[in-house]
C-alpha angles and dihedrals in degrees: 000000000000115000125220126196116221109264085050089051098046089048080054098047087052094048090047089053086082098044129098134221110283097167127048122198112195135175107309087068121226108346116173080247077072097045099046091052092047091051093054091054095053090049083064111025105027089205128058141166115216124196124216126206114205118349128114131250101270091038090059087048100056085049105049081047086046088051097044088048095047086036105050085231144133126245111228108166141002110185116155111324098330120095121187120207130190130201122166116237129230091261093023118217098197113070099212112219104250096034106116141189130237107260126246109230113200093208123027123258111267 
């Protein structure tokens, strides 16, 4: 499972806000028909909201950890019965606040 600091975690739950459901979950629970088609999502999109039917709260927990874990991905928010879930793709898309790039030095370090 990936892990966000906060800051990383508070810039993905804004730019979720906009997002729509791209995975259901419905009353069989978390099947690996779910899950593959979570994890093709995330290979396109990185971030993805995913809306659960019936389940309680605990239950939907256990389920947005399960899916980070079988994922590879980071939990970033569980409101209701929406989770969003965040895993970088292989060109990402999202520049995370905190990520940097190696600096280019004009003259070598003496």
């Amino acid at each position: 499972m990936i892990s966000l600091s906060s800051a990383q975690r508070r810039y993905l739950r804004a730019a979720a806000h906009r997002l729509h459901p791209l995975v259901l979950v419905g009353e069989a629970g978390l099947t690996d028909a779910v899950l593959h088609e979570a994890d093709r999502a995330l290979e396109s999109h990185e971030l993805i909201k995913i809306r659960i039917a019936a389940a309680t709260h605990e239950m939907r927990t256990r389920w947005l950890e399960a899916a980070c874990e079988r994922l590879s991905a980071a939990p970033v928010q569980h409101i209701g019965r929406t989770l969003v879930i965040y895993r970088p793709a292989k060109e990402p898309k999202l520049k995370l606040p905190g990520e940097t790039k190696p600096i280019a030095r004009k003259r070598p370090l003496r």
